[in-house]
C-alpha positions as YAML, in Angstrom:
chain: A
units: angstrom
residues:
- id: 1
  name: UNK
  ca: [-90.68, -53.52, -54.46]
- id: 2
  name: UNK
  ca: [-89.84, -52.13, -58.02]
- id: 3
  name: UNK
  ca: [-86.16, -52.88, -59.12]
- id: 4
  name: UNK
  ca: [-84.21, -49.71, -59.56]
- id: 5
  name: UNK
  ca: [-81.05, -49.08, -61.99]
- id: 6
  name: UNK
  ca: [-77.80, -48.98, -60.46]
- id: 7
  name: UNK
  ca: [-75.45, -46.60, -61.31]
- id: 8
  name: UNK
  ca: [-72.14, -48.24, -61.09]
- id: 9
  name: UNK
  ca: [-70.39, -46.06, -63.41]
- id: 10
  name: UNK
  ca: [-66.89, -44.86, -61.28]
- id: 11
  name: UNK
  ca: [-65.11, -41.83, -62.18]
- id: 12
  name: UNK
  ca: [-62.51, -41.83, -64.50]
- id: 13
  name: UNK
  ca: [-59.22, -40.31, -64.93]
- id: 14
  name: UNK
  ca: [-57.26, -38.63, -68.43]
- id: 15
  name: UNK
  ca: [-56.18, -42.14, -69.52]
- id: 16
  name: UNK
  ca: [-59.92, -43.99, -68.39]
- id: 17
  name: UNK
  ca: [-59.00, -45.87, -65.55]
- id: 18
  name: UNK
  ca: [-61.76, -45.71, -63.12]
- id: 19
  name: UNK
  ca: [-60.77, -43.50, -59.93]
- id: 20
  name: UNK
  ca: [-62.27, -44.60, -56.47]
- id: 21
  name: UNK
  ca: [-63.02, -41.57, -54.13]
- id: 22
  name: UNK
  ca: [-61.04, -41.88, -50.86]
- id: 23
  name: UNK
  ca: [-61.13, -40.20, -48.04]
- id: 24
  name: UNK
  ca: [-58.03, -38.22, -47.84]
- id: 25
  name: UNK
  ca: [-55.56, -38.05, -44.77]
- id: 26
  name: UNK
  ca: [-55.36, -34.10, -45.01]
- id: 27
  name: UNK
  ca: [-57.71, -32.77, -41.96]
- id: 28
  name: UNK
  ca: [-60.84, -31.09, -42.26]
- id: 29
  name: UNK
  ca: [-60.12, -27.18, -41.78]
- id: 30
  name: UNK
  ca: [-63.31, -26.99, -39.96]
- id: 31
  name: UNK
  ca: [-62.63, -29.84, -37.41]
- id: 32
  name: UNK
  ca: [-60.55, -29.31, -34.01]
- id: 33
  name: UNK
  ca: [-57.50, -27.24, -35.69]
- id: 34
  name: UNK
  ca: [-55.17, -25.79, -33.09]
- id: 35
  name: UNK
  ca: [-53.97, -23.03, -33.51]
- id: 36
  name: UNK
  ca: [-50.54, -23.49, -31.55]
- id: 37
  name: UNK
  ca: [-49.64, -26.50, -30.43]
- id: 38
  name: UNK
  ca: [-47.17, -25.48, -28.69]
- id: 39
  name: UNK
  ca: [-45.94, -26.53, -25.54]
- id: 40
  name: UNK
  ca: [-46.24, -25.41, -22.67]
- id: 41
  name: UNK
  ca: [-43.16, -25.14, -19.86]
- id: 42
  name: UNK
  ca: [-44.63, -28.13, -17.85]
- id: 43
  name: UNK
  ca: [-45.79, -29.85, -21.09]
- id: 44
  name: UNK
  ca: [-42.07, -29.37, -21.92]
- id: 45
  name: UNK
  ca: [-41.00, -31.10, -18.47]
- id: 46
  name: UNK
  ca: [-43.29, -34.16, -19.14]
- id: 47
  name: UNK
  ca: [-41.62, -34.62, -22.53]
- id: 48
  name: UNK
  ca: [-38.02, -34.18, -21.45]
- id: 49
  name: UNK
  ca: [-38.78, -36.25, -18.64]
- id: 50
  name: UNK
  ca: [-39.36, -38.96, -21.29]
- id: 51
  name: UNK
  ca: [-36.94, -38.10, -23.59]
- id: 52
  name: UNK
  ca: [-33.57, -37.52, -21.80]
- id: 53
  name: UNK
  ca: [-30.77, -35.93, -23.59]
- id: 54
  name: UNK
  ca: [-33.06, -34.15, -26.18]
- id: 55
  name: UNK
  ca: [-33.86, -30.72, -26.95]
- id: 56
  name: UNK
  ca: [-36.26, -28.60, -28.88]
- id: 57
  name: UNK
  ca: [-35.29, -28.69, -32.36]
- id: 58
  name: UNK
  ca: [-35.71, -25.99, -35.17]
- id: 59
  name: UNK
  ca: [-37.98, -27.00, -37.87]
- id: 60
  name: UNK
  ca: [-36.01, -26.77, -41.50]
- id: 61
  name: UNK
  ca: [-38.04, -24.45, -43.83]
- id: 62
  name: UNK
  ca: [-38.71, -27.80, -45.82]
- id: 63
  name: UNK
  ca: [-40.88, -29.38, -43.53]
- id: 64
  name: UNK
  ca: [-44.57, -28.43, -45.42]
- id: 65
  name: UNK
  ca: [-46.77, -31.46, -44.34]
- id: 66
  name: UNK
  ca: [-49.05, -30.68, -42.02]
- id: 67
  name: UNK
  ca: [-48.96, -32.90, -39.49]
- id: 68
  name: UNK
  ca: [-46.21, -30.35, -37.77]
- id: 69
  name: UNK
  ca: [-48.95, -28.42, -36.50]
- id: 70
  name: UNK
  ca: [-49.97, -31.36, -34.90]
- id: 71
  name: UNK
  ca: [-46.19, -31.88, -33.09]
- id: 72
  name: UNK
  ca: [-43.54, -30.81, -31.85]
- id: 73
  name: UNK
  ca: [-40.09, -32.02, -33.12]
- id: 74
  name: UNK
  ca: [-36.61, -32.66, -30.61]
- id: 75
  name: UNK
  ca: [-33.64, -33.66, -31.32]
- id: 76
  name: UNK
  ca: [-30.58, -35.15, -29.48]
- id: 77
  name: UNK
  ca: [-26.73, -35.73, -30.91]
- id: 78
  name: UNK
  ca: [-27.65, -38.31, -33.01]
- id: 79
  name: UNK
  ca: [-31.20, -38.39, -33.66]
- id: 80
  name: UNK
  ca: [-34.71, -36.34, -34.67]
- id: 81
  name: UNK
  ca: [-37.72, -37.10, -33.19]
- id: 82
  name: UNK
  ca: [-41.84, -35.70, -33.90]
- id: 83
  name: UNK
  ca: [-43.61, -35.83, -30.67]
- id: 84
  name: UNK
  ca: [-47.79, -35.81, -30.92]
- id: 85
  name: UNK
  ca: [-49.04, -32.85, -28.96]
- id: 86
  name: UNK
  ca: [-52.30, -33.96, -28.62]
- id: 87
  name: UNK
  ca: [-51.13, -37.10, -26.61]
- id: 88
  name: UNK
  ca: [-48.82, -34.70, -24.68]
- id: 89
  name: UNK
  ca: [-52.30, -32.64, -24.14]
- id: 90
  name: UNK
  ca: [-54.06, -35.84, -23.06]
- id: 91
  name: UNK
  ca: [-51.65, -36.54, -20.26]
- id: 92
  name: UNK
  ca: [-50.36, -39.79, -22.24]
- id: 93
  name: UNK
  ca: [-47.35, -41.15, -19.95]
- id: 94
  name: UNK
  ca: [-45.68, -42.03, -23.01]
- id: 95
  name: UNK
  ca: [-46.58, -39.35, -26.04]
- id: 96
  name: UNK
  ca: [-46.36, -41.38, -29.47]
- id: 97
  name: UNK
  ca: [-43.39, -40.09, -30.92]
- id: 98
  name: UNK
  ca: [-41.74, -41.02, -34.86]
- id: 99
  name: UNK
  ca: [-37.97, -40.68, -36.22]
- id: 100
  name: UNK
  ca: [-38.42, -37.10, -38.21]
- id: 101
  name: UNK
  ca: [-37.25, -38.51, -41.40]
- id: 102
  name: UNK
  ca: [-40.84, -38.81, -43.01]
- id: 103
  name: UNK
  ca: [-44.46, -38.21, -41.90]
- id: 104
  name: UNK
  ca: [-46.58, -41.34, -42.94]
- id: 105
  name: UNK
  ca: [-46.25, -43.17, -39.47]
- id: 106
  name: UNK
  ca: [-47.30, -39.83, -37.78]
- id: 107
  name: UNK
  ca: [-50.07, -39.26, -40.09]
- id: 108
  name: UNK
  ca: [-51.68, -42.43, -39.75]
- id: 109
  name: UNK
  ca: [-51.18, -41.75, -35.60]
- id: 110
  name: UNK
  ca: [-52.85, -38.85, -35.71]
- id: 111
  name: UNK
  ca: [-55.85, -39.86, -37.99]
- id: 112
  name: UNK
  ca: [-56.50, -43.29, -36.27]
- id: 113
  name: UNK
  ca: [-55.88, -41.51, -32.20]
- id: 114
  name: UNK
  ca: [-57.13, -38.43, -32.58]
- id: 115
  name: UNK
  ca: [-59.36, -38.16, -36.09]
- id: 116
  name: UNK
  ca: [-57.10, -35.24, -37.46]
...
């Protein structure tokens, strides 16, 4: 079998540091996006059920990331929390749920369950 050349030249950026494609955590448009994910009445029982003394919570105009189409977010007297719709849609007992204050944990939730 003839040797062939490698090519092991990577990408560079504006200051020459090599850049190694990743696979980013932002979903594919084409792949499995709801359109509402929100819930229904029942779906709202089974999450209040689990969540006692919380309410549905108004989004602030700030939140851009998308994984709150993914979510829905509730809040009590003293806390915020993003619940995962698709694990409410799955029948989980116990939907995977985050503090609101940031998105990473949910992002890497909804990548590693559910491949969004």
């Amino acid at each position: 079998m003839a040797d062939l050349p490698l090519d092991l030249e990577l990408p560079t950026n504006n200051e020459g540091h090599a850049e190694v494609p990743r696979r980013s955590l932002n979903p594919d448009p084409e792949v499995r996006q709801p359109s509402t994910w929100a819930p229904t009445s029942d779906e709202e029982r089974r999450i209040f059920r689990v969540w006692k003394g919380f309410t549905l919570a108004e989004r602030s105009k700030d939140t851009l990331s998308w994984v709150w189409n993914y979510g829905v977010e509730i809040q009590s007297k003293t806390s915020r929390r993003w619940i995962c719709m698709p694990c409410v849609r799955q029948k989980t007992p116990t939907p995977q749920s985050y503090e609101s204050k940031g998105t990473q944990n949910a992002e890497l939730h909804l990548w590693k369950a559910h491949g969004y």
